[in-house]
C-alpha positions as CSV (number, residue, x, y, z in Angstrom):
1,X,13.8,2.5,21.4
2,X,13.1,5.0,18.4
3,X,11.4,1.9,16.4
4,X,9.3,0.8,19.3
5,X,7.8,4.2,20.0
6,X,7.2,4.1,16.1
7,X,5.7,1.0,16.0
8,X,3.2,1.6,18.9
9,X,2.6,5.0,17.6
10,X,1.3,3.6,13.6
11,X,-0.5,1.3,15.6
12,X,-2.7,3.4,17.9
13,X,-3.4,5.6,15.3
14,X,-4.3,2.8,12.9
15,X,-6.8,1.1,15.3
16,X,-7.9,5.1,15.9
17,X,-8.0,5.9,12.0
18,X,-10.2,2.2,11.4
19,X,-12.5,2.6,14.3
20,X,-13.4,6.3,12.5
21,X,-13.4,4.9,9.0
22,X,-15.1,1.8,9.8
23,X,-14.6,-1.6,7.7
24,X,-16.9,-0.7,4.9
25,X,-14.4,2.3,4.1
26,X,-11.5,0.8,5.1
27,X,-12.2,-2.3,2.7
28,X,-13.0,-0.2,0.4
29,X,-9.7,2.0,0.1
30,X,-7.4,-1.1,0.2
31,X,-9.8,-2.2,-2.7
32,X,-9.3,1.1,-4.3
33,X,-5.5,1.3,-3.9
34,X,-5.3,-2.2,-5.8
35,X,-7.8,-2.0,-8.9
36,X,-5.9,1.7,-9.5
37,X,-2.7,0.0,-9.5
38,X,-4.1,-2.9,-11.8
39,X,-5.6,-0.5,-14.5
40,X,-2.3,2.1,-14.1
41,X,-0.4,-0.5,-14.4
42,X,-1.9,-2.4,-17.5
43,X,-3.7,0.8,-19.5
44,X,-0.7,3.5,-19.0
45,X,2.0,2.1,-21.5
46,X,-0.3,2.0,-24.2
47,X,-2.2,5.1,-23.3
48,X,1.3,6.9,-23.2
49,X,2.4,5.2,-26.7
50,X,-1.0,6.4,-28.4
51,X,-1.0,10.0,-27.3
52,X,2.6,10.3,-28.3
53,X,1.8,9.1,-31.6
54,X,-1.4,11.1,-32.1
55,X,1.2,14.7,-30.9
56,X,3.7,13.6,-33.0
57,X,4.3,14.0,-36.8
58,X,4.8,10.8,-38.8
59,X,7.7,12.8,-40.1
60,X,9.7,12.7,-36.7
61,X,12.5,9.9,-36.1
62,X,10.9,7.2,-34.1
63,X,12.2,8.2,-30.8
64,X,10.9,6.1,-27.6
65,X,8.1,7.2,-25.5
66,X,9.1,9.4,-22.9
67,X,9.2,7.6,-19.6
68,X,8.2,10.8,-18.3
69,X,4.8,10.7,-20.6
70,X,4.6,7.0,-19.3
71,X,4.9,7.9,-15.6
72,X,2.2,11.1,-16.0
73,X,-0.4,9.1,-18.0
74,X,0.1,6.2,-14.5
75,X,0.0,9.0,-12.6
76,X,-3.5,10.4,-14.4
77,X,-5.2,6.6,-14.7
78,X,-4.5,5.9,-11.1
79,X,-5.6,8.8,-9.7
80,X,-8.8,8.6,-11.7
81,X,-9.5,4.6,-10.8
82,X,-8.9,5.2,-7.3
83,X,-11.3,8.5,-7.1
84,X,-14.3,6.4,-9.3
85,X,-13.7,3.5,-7.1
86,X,-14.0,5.6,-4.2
87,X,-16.9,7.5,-4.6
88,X,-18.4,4.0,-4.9
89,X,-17.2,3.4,-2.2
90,X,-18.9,6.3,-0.6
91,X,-22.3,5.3,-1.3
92,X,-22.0,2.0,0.2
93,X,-21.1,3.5,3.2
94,X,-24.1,5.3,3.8
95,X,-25.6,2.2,4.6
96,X,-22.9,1.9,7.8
97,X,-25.1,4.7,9.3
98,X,-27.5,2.7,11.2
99,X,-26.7,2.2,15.2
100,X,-25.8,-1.4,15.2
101,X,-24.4,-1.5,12.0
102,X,-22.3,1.6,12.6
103,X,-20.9,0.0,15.7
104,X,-19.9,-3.1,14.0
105,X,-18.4,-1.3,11.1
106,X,-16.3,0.8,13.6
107,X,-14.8,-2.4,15.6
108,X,-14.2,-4.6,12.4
109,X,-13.0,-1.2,10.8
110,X,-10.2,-0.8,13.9
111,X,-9.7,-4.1,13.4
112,X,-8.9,-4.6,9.8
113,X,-6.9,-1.2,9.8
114,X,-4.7,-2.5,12.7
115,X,-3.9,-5.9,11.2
116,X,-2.9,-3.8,7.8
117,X,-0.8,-1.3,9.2
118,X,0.8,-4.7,11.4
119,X,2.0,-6.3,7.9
120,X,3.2,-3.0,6.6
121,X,5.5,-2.4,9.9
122,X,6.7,-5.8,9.2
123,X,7.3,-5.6,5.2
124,X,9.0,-2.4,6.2
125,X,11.0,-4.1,9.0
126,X,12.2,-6.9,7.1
127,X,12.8,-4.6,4.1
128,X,15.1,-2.5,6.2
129,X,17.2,-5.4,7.9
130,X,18.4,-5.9,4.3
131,X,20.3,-3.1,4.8
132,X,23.5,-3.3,6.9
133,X,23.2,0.1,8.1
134,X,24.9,0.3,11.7
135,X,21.7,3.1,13.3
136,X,19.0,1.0,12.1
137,X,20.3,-2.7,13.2
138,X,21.2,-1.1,16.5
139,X,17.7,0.5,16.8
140,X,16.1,-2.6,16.0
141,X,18.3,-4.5,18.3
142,X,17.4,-1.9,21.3
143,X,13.3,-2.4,20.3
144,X,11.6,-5.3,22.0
145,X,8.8,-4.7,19.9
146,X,10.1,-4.3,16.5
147,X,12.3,-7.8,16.9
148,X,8.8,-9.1,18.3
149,X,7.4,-8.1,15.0
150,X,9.6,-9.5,12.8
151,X,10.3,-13.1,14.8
152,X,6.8,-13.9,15.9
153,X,5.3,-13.7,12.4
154,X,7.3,-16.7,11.0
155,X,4.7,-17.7,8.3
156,X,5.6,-14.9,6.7
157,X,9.0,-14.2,7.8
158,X,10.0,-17.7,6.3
159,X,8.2,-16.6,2.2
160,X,9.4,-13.3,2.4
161,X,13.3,-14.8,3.0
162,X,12.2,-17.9,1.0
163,X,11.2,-15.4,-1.8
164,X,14.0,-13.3,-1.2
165,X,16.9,-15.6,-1.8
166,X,15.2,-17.3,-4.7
167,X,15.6,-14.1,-6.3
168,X,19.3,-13.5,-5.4
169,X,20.2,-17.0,-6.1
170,X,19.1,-15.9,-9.9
């Protein structure tokens, strides 16, 4: 019953949060969220191994970058892609201000936001069924809603498991 209440709970407030954001901005953070992975992801290695090698004396042992460097220069690039890619962002919402634009924005917005925060509940469903802990199989057992979730999506349930036992079977 716990997951249930959970579920209906992250939904409400997503179709709340979206209708208040609207699609414009809602779009826009996914969008944001992504490209600062993408640039973390490809820039921060070789950031890291640069700025170790500019600190360091050619003298010193060659000694592996820090993961910690590594994870604070990801940490740095994504938070400054997401906060450039935001801001422009902003601006193109300030077009969603006009009466019947701003109501469409808002019901696409509730929209898009509930069908997101759908497809994380289930990622995070079918992620924790992997688990063979006794509280969260009996929980999802006792939630109508959470087992509705998980077996009425089967597009998706059937690449995730596909996906999922081609990589155990390697």
């Amino acid at each position: 019953m716990i997951f249930s209440w959970g579920i209906i709970i992250i939904l409400a407030l997503g179709l709340i949060s979206g209708y208040h954001r609207g699609f414009v901005s809602v779009v826009v953070s996914l969008l944001a969220y992504i490209t600062a992975w993408i640039i973390a992801t490809i820039f921060s290695q070789t950031l890291a191994e640069f700025l170790f090698h500019t600190f360091t004396s050619a003298n010193s042992v060659a000694v592996p970058i820090p993961r910690m460097l590594s994870g604070v220069v990801f940490l740095v690039l994504f938070s400054f892609s997401y906060s450039v890619v935001r801001r422009i962002g902003r601006d193109l919402n300030l077009i969603t201000r006009l009466p019947v634009i701003h109501s469409l924005n808002a019901l696409i917005g509730a929209a898009l936001n509930f069908v997101v925060r759908y497809l994380l509940i289930f990622l995070v469903l079918n992620i924790l069924l992997l688990f063979p802990n006794r509280w969260i199989q009996s929980q999802y057992q006792a939630s109508p809603v959470s087992q509705n979730i998980v077996k009425n999506t089967p597009i998706m349930s059937k690449q995730l498991i596909q996906s999922w036992q081609q990589h155990h079977d390697e």
